[in-house]
C-alpha positions in Angstrom: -140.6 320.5 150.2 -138.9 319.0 153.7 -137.4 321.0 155.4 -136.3 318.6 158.0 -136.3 314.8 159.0 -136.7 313.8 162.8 -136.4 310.7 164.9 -140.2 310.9 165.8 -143.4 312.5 165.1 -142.7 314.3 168.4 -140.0 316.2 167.2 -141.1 316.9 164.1 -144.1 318.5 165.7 -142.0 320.5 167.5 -140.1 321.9 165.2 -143.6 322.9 163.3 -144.7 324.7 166.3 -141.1 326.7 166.1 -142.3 327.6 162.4 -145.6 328.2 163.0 -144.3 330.6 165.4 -142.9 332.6 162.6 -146.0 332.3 160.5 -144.8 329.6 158.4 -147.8 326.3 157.6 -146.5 323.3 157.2 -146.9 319.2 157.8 -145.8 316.6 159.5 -145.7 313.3 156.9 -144.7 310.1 159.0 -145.2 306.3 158.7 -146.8 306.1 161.8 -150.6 305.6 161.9 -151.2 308.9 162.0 -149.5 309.4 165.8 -151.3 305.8 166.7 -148.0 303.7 166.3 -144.8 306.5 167.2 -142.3 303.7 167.6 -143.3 302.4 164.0 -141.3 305.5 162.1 -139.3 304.2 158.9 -137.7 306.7 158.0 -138.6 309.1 160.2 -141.0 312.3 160.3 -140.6 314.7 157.8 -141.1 318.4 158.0 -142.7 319.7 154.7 -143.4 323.2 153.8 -144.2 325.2 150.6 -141.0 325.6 148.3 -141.6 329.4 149.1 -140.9 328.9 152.6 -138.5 326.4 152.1 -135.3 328.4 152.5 -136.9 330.6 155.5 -137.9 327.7 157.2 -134.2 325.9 157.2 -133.1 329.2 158.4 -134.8 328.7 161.2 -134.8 325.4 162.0 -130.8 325.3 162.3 -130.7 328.4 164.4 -133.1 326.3 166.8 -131.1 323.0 166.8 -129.6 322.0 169.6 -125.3 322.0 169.8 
């Protein structure tokens, strides 16, 4: 389940390290080669985590978003 979308794989990796953090797995699903092309994003990066997580994981993703 995504828990977030980002502008880059960068980002999104980011914000995984924030929920790994809190012992919370998930994945980074982009349209970029893997990290080989990170201009090449359609769509964005995605942040996906179990549906069990899921609502724990937004939690803390907005409390760490910037204002």
């Amino acid at each position: 389940m995504a828990v977030g979308t980002y502008p880059t794989r960068a980002d999104a990796e980011l914000a995984q390290a924030t929920l790994e953090a809190e012992g919370i797995q998930s994945v980074v699903s982009s349209d970029d080669a893997g990290g080989a092309y990170p201009f090449d994003l359609s769509g964005g990066a995605r942040l996906l985590v179990t549906e069990a997580d899921a609502e724990r994981a937004a939690a803390i993703l907005a409390t760490e978003a910037p204002e």
